[in-house]
C-alpha positions, -999 to +999 in steps of 0.1 A: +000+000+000+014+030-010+017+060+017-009+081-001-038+053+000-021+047+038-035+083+046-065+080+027-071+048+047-062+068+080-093+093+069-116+067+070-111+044+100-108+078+115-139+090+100-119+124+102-130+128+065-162+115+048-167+137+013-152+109-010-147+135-036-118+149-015-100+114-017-108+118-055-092+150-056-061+141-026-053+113-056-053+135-087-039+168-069-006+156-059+006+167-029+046+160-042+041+188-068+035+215-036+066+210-018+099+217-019+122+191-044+144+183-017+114+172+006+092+155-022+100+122+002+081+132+028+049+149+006+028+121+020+036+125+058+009+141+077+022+171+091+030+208+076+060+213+055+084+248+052+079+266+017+103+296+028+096+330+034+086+311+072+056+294+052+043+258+051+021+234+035-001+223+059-006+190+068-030+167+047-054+162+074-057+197+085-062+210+049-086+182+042-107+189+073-108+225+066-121+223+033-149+197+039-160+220+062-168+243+034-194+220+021-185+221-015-207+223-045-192+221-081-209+255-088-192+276-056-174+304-064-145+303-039-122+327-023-089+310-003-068+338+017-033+327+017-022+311-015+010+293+000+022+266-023-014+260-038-021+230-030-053+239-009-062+260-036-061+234-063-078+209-045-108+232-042-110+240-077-109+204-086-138+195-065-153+229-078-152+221-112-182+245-125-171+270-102-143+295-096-111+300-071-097+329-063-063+324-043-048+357-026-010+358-014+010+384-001+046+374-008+059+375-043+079+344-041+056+325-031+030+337-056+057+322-082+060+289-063+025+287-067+023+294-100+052+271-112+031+242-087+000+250-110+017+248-141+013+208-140-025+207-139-052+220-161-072+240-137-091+267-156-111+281-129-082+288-107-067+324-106-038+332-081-038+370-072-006+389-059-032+409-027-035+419+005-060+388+011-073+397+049-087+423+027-106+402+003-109+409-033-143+428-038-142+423-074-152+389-073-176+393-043-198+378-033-184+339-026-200+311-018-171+300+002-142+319+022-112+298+033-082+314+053-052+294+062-033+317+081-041+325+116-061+358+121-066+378+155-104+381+145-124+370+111-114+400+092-145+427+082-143+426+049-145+391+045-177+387+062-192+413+039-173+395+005-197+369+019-230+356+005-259+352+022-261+317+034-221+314+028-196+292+053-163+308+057-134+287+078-107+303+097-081+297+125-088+323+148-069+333+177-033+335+191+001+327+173+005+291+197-026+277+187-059+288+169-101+276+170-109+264+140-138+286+133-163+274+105-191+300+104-225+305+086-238+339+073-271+344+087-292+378+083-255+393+077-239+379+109-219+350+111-231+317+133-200+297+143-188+265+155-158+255+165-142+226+146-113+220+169-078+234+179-048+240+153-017+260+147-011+280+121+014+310+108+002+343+112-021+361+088-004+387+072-016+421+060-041+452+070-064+422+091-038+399+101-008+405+126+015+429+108 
């Protein structure tokens, strides 16, 4: 058994992750094409990964959880805060296949990482912006979905309101040893959340995060 059906088999016993079209897509989306060459060895181990600039990859099981608890449809328009090595991002846009994904990253390099990561899979509803994501990107508002993977003091304003009616948005929220996992619905313009658990995360950065 090979280590990426070891992990998929983890999922299950687990019942850590139930949307079977995320092991459809944790198969075709390669993690090994998201790290770093010298680490491409350990792309199937389950814990986060350094990209530089003091970035990672997160760890399968943590990006898996966070974006089941988006609840999906193939027609969501999507909008991921923190681009990294866009693996997250792909994965979405895969599973969203009638919809669109806008990524949002701050640091240059890592925007290029992302885009050279890319490069190797046909994903025509997937745009990578060089942004300030804690600020959103109105142009695209309203999403179905909001995904941030960077830990933010508080669910930044503007995101909220990027939000549709009805719309999930998932966030760690809180301090830089150890965030909530905040999945939250957006009911009569305010957001209903629940907490799916504690997880550590770098720091948001930009206008909402913490520099």
């Amino acid at each position: 058994m090979s280590l990426k059906e070891e992990l998929i088999n983890f999922w299950k016993q687990r019942k850590l992750i139930k949307d079977k079209r995320l092991f459809e897509a944790f198969k075709i989306i390669d993690r090994k094409y998201f790290v770093p060459k010298e680490m491409i060895d350990q792309a199937y181990g389950d814990y986060p990964l350094q990209i530089g600039k003091g970035q990672t990859i997160s760890q399968p099981s943590t990006v898996l959880i966070m974006i089941e608890a988006l609840e999906l449809k193939e027609t969501d328009k999507v909008l991921e805060v923190g681009t990294g090595s866009g693996w997250c991002a792909a994965l979405i846009a895969y599973v969203c296949k009638k919809g669109k994904v806008f990524t949002t990253e701050i640091i240059p390099e890592l925007v290029k990482f992302a885009d050279n990561n890319l490069k190797k899979f046909n994903l025509k509803n997937l745009k990578v912006l060089e942004i300030d994501g804690s600020e959103g990107y109105k142009k695209q508002a309203p999403y179905d979905k909001i995904i941030v993977t960077a830990a933010c003091p508080r669910i930044p304003k503007p995101l909220i309101e990027q939000l549709k009616e009805g719309g999930i948005i998932v966030a760690p929220v809180g301090a830089f040893f150890g965030q909530k996992m905040i999945k939250a619905k957006k009911v009569k313009g305010k957001l209903i959340e629940e907490n799916l658990g504690y997880f550590m995360f770098v720091p948001l950065k930009g206008k909402y995060g913490y520099d």
